[in-house]
C-alpha positions in Angstrom: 17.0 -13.1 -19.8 12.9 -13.6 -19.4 13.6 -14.5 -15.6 16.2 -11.7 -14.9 13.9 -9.0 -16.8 10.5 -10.6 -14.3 12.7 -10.2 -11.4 13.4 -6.7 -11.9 9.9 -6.2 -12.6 8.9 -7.4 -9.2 11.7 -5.9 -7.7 10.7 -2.3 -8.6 6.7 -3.1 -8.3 7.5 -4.4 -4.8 9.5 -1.1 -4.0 6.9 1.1 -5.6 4.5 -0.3 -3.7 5.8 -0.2 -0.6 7.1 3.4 -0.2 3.3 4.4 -1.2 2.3 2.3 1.7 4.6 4.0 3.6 3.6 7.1 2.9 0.1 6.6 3.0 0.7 5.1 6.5 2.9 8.2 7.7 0.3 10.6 5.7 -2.4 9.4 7.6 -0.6 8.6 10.9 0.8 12.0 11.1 -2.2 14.2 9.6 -5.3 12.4 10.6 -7.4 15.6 11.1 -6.1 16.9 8.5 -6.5 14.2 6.3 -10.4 13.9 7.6 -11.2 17.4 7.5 -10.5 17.2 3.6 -11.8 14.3 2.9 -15.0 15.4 4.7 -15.8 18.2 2.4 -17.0 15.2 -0.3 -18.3 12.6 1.9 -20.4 12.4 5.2 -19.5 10.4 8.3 -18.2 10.2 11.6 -14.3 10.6 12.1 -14.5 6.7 13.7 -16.4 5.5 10.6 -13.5 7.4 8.4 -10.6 5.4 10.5 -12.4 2.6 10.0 -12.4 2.9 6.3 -8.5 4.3 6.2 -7.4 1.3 8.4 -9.0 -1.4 6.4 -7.8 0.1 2.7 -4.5 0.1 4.2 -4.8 -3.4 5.3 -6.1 -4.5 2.3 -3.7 -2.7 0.2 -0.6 -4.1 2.8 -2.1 -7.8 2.0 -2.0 -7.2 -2.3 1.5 -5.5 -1.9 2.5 -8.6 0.2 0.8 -11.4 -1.8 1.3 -10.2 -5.5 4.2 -7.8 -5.3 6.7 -9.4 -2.9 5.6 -13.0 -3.2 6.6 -13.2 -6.5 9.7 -11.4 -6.1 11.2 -13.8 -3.7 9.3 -17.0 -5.6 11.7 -15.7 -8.7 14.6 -14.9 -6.7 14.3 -18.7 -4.9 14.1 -20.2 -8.7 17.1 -18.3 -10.2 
């Protein structure tokens, strides 16, 4: 029951996840001035410096998705 219940868990965490990559990805692809010209209004700095800052929290957030949301999913779904 404690495996099933886990598995579920990080079923749902690794679909959660995911679709707000997803859309943070097609957010930002498809909106970038948009997207720049808002968050401009709080913080200073060149459009490149803001890509560069977009691109790397979505690779960072792409790597914990991967490594603690999906990893364990298919760890549990190997063991059961």
């Amino acid at each position: 029951m404690v495996m099933q219940v886990l598995t579920d868990f990080f079923m749902w965490c690794s679909i959660i996840n995911s679709s707000l990559l997803l859309f943070w990805f097609a957010f930002f692809a498809l909106t970038p001035n948009f997207l720049y010209r808002l968050q401009g209004q709080w913080f200073n700095g060149s459009k490149e410096a803001f890509n560069n800052v977009m691109y790397s929290f979505l690779a960072l957030f792409k790597i914990f998705v991967i490594v603690f949301n999906i990893t364990p999913y298919v760890a549990l779904l190997i063991i059961s």
